[in-house]
C-alpha positions as CSV (number, residue, x, y, z in Angstrom):
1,X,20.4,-4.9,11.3
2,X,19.4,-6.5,8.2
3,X,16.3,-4.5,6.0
4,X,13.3,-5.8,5.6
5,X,11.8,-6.1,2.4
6,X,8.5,-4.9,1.3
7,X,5.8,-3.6,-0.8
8,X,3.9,-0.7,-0.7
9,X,1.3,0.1,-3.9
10,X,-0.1,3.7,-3.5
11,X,-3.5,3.7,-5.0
12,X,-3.7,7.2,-5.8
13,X,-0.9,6.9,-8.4
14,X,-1.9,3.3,-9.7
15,X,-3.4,3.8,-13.6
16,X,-4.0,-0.1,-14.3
17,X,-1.5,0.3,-16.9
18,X,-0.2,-3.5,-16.2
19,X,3.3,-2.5,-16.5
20,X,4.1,-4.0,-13.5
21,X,2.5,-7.5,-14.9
22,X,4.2,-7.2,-18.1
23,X,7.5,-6.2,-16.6
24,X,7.4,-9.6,-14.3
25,X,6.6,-11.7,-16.2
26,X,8.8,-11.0,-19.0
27,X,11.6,-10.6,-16.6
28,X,11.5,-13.8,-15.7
29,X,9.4,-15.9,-18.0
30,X,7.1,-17.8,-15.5
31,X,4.8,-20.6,-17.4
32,X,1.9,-20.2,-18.6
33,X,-1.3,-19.7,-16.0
34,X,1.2,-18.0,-13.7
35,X,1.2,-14.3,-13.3
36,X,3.0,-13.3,-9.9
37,X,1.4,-9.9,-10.1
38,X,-1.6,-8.5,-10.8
39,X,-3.9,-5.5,-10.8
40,X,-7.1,-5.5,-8.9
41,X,-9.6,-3.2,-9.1
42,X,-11.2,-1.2,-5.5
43,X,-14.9,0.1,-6.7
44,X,-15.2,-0.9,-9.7
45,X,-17.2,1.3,-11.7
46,X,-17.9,3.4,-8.4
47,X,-16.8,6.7,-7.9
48,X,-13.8,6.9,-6.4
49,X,-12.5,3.7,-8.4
50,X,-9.0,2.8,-7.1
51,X,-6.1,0.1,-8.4
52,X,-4.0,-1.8,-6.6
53,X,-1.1,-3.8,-7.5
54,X,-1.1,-7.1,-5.9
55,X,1.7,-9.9,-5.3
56,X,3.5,-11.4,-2.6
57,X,4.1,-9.2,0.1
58,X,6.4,-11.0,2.2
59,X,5.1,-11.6,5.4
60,X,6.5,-11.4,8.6
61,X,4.6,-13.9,9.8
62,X,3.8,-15.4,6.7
63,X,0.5,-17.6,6.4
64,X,2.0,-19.5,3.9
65,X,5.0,-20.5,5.9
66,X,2.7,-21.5,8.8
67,X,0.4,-24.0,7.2
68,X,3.3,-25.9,4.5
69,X,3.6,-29.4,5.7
70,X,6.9,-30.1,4.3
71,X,8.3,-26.5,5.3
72,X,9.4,-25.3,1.8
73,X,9.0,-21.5,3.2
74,X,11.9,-19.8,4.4
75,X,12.9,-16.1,5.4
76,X,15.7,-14.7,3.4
77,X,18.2,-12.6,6.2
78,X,16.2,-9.4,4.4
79,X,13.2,-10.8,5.1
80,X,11.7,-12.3,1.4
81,X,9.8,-15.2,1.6
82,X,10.7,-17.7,-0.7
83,X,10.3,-21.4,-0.8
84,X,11.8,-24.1,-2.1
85,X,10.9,-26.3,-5.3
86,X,12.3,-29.2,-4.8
87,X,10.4,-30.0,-1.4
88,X,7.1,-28.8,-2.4
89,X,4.6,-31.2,-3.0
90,X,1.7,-29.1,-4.9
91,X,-0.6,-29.9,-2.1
92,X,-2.0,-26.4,-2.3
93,X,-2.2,-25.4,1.3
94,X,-0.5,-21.7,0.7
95,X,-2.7,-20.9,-1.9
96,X,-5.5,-21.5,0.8
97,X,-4.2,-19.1,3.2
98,X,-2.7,-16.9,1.6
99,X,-5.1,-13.3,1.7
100,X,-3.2,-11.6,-1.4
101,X,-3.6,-14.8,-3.6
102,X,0.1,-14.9,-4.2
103,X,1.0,-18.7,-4.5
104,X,0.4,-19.6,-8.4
105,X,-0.1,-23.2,-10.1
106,X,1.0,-23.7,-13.9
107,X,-1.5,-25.1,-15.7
108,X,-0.3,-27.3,-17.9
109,X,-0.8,-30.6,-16.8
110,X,-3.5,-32.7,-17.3
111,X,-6.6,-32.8,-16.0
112,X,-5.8,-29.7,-13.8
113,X,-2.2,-30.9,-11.9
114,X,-1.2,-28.5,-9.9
115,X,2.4,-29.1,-10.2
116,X,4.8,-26.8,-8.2
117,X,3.8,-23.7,-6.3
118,X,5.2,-20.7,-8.1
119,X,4.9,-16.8,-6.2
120,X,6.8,-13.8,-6.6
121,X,10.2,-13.8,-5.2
122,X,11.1,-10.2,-5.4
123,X,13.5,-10.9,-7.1
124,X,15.8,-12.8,-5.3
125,X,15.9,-16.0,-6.9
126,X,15.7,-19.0,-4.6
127,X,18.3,-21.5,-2.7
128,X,20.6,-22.2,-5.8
129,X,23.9,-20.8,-6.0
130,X,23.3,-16.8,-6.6
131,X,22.6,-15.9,-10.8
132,X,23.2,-19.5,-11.2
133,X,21.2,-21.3,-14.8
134,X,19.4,-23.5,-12.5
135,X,18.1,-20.5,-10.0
136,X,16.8,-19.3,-13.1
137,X,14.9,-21.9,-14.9
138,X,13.0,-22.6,-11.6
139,X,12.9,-18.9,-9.8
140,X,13.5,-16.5,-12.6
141,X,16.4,-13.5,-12.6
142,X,17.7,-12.6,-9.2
143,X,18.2,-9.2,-9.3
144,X,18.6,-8.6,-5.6
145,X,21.9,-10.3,-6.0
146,X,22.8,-8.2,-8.5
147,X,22.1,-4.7,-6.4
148,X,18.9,-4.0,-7.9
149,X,15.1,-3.7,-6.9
150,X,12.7,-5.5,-8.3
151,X,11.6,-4.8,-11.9
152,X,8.0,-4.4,-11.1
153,X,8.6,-1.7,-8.9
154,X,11.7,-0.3,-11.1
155,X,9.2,-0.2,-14.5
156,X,6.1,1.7,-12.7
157,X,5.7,4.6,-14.3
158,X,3.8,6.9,-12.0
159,X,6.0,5.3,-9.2
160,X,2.7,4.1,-7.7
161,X,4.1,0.6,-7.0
162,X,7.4,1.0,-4.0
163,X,9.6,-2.2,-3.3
164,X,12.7,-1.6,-0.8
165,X,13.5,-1.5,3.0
166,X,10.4,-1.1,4.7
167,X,11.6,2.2,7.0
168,X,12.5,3.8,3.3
169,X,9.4,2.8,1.1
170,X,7.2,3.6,4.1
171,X,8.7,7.3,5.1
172,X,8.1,7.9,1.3
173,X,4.9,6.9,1.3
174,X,4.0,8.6,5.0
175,X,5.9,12.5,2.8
176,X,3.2,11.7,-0.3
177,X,0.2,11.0,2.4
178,X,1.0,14.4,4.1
179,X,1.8,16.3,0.7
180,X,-1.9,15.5,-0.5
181,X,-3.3,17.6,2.5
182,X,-4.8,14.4,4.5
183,X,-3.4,15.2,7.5
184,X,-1.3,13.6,10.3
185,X,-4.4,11.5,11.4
186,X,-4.0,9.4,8.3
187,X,-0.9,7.8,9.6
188,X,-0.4,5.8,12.4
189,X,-1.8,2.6,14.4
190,X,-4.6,4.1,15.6
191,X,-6.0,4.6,12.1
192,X,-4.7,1.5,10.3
193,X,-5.7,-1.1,13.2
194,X,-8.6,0.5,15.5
195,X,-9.8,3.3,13.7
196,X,-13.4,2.4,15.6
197,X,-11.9,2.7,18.9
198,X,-10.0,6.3,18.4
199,X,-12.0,8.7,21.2
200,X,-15.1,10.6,19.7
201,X,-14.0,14.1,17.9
202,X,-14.6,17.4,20.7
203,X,-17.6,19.5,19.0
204,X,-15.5,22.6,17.6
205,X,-16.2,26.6,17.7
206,X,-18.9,28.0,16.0
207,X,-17.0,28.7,12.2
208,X,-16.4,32.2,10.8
209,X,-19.1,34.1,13.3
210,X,-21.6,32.2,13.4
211,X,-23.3,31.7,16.8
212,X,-23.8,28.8,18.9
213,X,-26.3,25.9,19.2
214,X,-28.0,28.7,22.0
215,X,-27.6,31.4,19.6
216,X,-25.1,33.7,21.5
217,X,-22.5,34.7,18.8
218,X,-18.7,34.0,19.4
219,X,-17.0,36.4,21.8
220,X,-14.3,37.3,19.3
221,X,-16.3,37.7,16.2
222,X,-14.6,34.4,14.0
223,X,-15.6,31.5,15.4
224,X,-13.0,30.9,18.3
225,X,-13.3,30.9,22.2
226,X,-12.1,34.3,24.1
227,X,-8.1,33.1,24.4
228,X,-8.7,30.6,21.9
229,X,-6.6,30.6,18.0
230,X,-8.9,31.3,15.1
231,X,-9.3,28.1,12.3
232,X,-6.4,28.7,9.9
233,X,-8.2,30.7,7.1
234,X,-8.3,28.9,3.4
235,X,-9.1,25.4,5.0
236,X,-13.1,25.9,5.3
237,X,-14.1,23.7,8.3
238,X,-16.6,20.8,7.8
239,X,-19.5,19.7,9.3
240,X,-18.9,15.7,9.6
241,X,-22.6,13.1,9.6
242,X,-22.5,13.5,13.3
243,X,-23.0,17.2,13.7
244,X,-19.8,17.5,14.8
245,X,-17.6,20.7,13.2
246,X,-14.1,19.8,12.3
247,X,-11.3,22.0,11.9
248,X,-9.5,21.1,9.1
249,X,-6.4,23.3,9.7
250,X,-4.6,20.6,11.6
251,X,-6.6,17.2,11.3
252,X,-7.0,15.2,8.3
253,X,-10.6,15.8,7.8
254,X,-12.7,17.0,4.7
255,X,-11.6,18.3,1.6
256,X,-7.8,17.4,0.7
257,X,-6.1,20.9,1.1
258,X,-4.8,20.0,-3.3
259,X,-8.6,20.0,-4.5
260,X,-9.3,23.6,-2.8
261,X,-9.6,26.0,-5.7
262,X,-7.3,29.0,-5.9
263,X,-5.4,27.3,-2.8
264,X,-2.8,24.6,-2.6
265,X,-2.7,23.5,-6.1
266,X,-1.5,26.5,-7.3
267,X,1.1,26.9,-5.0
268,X,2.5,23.5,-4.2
269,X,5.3,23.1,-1.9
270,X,6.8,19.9,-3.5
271,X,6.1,18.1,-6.7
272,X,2.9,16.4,-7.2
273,X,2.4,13.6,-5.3
């Protein structure tokens, strides 16, 4: 079975250093007004600030594809979307529905012509013959043809930015997620697409002998039920905004397990993540 190309930009390694920009467009000299990446910025000026590294991400059911009327999109048998410059008509459509913004215009016509539609092709060129002059004047360097990833993800230097088979990039991702301390519950449908909808967290044990909402103390002096496993000691259990305690020794709730003091950070099982 073919792979499937994608894109995965982890947020918590992303520095806005714009190496991935610079690398691109470099790489494969797209005009000017076109950058097929770009760095956005998630809080800006907030705590918590994040970056994120935006382009193309190849759709499976691309929006783009959907809405061309001459049909310039197709899937590559790895499953990039690229489109073809010859049947596009500038019309402008794709840059309408895209939601990452990934369908660029040059501007260098007059009075604003759009001219054709330019988006990242991670690196795979487009329908001309493989590394040919012509793929490259009109798609840039096609280095999936020549065994390689894409530079952008190739030139990150804190690796925050992951192109490849989707199964690969995302296992990666899913080994940094669960290094970091967040838990299981980070991962998965449930959280990604109907995190409102996930059944209400059961009120935990009374934490570390404390008693009970009627005052009567545990029966086995830390927290736990007669019969019942004692919260895993170094992970301090949190009270959520709903009253309800959480035991962070097996869910991904509260404090990340690498920010406890005299705890995980000083005796990491893998390198930093």
């Amino acid at each position: 079975m073919p792979a499937r190309m994608k894109f995965i930009c982890d947020t918590e390694r992303c520095i806005d250093c714009m190496g991935c920009v610079t690398a691109c467009k470099n790489e494969h000299e797209t005009p000017w007004g076109v950058n097929r990446r770009r760095v956005v910025t998630i809080g800006d000026g907030a705590p918590g600030e994040h970056y994120m590294s935006v382009a193309c991400m190849h759709c499976t059911n691309a929006p783009c594809m959907a809405v061309c009327p001459v049909d310039c999109f197709y899937h590559t048998a790895d499953g990039v979307v690229l489109h073809d410059k010859d049947l596009c008509i500038g019309c402008g459509y794709c840059s309408l529905a895209c939601p990452f913004g990934a369908p660029q215009f040059p501007s260098t016509g007059a009075f604003n012509h759009r001219g054709k539609m330019d988006k990242c092709t991670f690196c795979n060129g487009g329908p001309q013959p493989d590394a040919s002059e012509a793929e490259f004047q009109q798609y840039g360097r096609n280095r999936i043809a020549e065994g390689k990833l894409p530079l952008c993800a190739e030139m990150c230097g804190t690796k925050a930015l992951l192109g490849g088979d989707a199964n690969i990039i995302a296992q990666i991702y899913k080994q940094r997620v669960d290094t970091r301390g967040y838990g299981p519950e980070l991962w998965g449908w449930d959280i990604a697409y109907n995190p409102q909808g996930a059944p209400p967290a059961k009120a935990a044990a009374p934490m570390n002998g404390a008693a009970d909402a009627n005052g009567k103390p545990p029966a086995n002096g830390h927290g736990a039920e007669n019969g019942a496993p004692a919260p895993a000691r170094g992970l301090p259990d949190t009270r959520g905004p709903d009253g309800v305690i959480h035991d962070n020794s097996s869910r991904g709730q509260g404090p990340r397990t690498n920010q406890l003091p005299d705890s995980f950070q000083n005796n990491p099982r893998q390198l930093p993540t």
